[in-house]
GURO-794600 format. One record per residue: residue in one letter; x, y, z of N, C-alpha, C in turn; residue number from 1; chain. Coordinates in steps of 0.2 Angstrom, whole numbers, plus 2048, in hexadecimal, padded with zeros to 3 digits. Layout:
node aa: A, n.east: X, n.north: Y, n.up: Z, ca.east: X, ca.north: Y, ca.up: Z, c.east: X, c.north: Y, c.up: Z, i: NUM, ch: A
...
***
This chain:
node aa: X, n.east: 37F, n.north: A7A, n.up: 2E3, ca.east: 37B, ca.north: A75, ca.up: 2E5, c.east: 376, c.north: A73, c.up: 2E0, i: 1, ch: A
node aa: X, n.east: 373, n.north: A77, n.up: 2DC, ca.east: 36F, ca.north: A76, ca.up: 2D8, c.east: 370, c.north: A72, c.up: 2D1, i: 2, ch: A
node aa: X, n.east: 376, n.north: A72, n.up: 2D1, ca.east: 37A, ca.north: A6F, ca.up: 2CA, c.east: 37A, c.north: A66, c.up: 2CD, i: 3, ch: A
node aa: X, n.east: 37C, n.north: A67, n.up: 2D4, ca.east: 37E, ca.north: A5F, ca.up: 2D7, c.east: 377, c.north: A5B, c.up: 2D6, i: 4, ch: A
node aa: X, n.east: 371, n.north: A60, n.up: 2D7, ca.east: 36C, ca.north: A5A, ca.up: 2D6, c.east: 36A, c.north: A59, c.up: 2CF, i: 5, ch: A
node aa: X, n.east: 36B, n.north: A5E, n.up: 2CC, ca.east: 369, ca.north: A5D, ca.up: 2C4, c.east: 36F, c.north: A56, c.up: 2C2, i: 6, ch: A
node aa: X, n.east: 374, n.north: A56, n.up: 2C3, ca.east: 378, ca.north: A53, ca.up: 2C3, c.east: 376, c.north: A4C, c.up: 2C6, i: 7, ch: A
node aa: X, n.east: 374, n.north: A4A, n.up: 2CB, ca.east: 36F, ca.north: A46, ca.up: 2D0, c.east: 36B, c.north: A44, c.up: 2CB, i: 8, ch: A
node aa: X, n.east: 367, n.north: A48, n.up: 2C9, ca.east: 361, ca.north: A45, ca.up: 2C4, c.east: 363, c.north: A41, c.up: 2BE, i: 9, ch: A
node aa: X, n.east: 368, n.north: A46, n.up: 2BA, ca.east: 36B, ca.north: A43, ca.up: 2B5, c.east: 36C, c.north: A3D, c.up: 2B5, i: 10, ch: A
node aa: X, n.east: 370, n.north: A3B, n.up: 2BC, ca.east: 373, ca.north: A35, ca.up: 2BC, c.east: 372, c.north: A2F, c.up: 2BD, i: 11, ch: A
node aa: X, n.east: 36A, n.north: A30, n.up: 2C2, ca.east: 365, ca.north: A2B, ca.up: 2C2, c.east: 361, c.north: A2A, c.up: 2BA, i: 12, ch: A
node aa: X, n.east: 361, n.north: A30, n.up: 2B9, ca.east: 35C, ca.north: A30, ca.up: 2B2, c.east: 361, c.north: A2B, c.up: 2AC, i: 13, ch: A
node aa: X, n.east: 367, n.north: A2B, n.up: 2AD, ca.east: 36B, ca.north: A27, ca.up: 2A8, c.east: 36C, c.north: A22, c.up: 2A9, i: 14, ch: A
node aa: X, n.east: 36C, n.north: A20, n.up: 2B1, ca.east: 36C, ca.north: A17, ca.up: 2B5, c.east: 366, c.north: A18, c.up: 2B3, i: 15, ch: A
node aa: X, n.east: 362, n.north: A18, n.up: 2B5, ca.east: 35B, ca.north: A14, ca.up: 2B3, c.east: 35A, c.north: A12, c.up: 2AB, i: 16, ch: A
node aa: X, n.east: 35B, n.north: A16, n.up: 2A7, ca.east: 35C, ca.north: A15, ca.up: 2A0, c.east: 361, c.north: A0E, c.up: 29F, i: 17, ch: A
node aa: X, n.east: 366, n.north: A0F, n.up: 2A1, ca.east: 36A, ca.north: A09, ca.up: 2A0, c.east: 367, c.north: A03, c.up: 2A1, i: 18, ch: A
node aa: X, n.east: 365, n.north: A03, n.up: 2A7, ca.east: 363, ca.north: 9FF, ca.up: 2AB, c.east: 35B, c.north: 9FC, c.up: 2A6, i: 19, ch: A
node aa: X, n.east: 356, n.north: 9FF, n.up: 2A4, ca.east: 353, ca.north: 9FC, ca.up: 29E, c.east: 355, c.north: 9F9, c.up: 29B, i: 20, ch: A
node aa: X, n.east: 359, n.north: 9FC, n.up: 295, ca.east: 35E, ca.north: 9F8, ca.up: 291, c.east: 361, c.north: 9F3, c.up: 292, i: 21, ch: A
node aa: X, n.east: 365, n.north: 9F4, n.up: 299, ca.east: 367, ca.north: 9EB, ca.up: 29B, c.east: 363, c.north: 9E7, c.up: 29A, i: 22, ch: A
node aa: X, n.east: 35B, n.north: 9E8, n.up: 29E, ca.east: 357, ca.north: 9E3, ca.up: 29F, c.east: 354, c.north: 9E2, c.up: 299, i: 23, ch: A
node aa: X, n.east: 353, n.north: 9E8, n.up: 292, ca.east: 350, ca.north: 9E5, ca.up: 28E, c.east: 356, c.north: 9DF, c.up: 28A, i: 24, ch: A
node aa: X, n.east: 35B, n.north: 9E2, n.up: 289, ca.east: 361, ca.north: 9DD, ca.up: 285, c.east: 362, c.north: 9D5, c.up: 287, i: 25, ch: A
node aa: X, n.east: 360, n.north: 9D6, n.up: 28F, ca.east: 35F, ca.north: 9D1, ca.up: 290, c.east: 359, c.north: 9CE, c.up: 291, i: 26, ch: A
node aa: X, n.east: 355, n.north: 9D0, n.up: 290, ca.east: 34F, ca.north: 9CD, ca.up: 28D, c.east: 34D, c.north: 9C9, c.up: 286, i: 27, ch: A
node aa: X, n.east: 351, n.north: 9CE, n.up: 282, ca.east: 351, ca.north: 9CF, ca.up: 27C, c.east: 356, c.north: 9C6, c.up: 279, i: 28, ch: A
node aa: X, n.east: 35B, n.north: 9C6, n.up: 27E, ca.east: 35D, ca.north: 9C2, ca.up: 27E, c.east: 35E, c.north: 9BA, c.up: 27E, i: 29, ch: A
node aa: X, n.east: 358, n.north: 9BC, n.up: 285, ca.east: 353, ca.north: 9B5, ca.up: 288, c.east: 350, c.north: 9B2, c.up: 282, i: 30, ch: A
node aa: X, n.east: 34C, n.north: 9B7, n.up: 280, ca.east: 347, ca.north: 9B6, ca.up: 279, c.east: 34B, c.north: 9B2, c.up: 273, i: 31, ch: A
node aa: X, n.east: 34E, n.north: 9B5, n.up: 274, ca.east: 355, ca.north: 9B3, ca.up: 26C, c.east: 357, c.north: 9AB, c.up: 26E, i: 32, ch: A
node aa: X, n.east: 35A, n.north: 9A9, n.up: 274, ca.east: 35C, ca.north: 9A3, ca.up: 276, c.east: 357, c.north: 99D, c.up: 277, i: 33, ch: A
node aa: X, n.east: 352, n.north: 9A1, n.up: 277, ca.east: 34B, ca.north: 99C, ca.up: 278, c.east: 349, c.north: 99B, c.up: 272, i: 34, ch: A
node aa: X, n.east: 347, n.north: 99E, n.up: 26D, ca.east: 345, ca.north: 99E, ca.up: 266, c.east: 34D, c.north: 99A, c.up: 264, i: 35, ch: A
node aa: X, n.east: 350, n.north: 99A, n.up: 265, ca.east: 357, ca.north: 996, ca.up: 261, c.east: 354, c.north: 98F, c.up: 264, i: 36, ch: A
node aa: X, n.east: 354, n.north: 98E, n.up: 26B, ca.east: 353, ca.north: 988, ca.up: 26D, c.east: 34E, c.north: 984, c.up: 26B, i: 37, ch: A
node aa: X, n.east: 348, n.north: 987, n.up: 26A, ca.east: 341, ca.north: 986, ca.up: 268, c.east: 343, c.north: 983, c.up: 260, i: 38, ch: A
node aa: X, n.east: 346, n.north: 989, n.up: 25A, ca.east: 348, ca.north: 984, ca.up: 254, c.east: 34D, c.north: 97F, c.up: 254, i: 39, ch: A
node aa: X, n.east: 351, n.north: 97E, n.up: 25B, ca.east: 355, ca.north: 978, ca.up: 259, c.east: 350, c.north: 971, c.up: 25A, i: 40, ch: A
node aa: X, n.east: 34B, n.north: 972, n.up: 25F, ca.east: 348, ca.north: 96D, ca.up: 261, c.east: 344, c.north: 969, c.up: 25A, i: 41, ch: A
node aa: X, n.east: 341, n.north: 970, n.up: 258, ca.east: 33E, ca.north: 96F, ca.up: 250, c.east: 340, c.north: 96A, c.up: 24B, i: 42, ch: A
node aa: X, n.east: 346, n.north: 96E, n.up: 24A, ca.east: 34B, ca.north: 96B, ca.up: 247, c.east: 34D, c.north: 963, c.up: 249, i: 43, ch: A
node aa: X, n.east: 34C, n.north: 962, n.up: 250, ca.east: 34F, ca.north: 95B, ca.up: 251, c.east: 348, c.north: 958, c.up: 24E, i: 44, ch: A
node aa: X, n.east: 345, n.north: 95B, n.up: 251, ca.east: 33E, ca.north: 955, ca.up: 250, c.east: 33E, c.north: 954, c.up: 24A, i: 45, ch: A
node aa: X, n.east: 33F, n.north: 958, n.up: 243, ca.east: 33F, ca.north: 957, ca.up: 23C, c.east: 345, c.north: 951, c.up: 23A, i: 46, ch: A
node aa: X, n.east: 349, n.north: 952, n.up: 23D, ca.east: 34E, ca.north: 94C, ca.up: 23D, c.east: 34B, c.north: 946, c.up: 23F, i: 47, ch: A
node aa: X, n.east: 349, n.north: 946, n.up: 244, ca.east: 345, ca.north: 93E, ca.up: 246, c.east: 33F, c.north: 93C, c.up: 243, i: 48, ch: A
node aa: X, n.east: 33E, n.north: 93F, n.up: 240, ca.east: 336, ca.north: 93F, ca.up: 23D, c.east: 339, c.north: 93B, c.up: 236, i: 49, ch: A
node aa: X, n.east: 33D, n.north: 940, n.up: 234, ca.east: 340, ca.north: 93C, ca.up: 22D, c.east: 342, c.north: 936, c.up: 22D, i: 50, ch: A
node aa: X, n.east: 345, n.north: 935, n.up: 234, ca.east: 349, ca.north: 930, ca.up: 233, c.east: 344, c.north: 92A, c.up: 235, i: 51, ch: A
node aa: X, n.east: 340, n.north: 929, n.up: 235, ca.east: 33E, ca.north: 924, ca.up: 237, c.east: 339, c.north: 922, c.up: 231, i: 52, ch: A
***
């Protein structure tokens, strides 16, 4: 019985852990897609600017 909750804890202790990770990576991810976004907008604008 004693082993089952130790086990019990372990197991939340490892879901929870994973469970940051997801939300950091996808966090992490948000960040990355936004900052790509944000330079392509840049980018465009530098094109229009020159071209004119």
């Amino acid at each position: 019985m004693f082993s089952d909750k130790i086990a019990h804890i372990l197991n939340m202790f490892l879901y929870s852990i994973a469970h940051i990770l997801n939300l950091l990576l996808l966090g992490f991810a948000h960040i990355l897609s936004m900052f790509a976004y944000n330079c392509e907008l840049v980018l465009h604008r530098r094109e229009v600017i020159a071209k004119r």
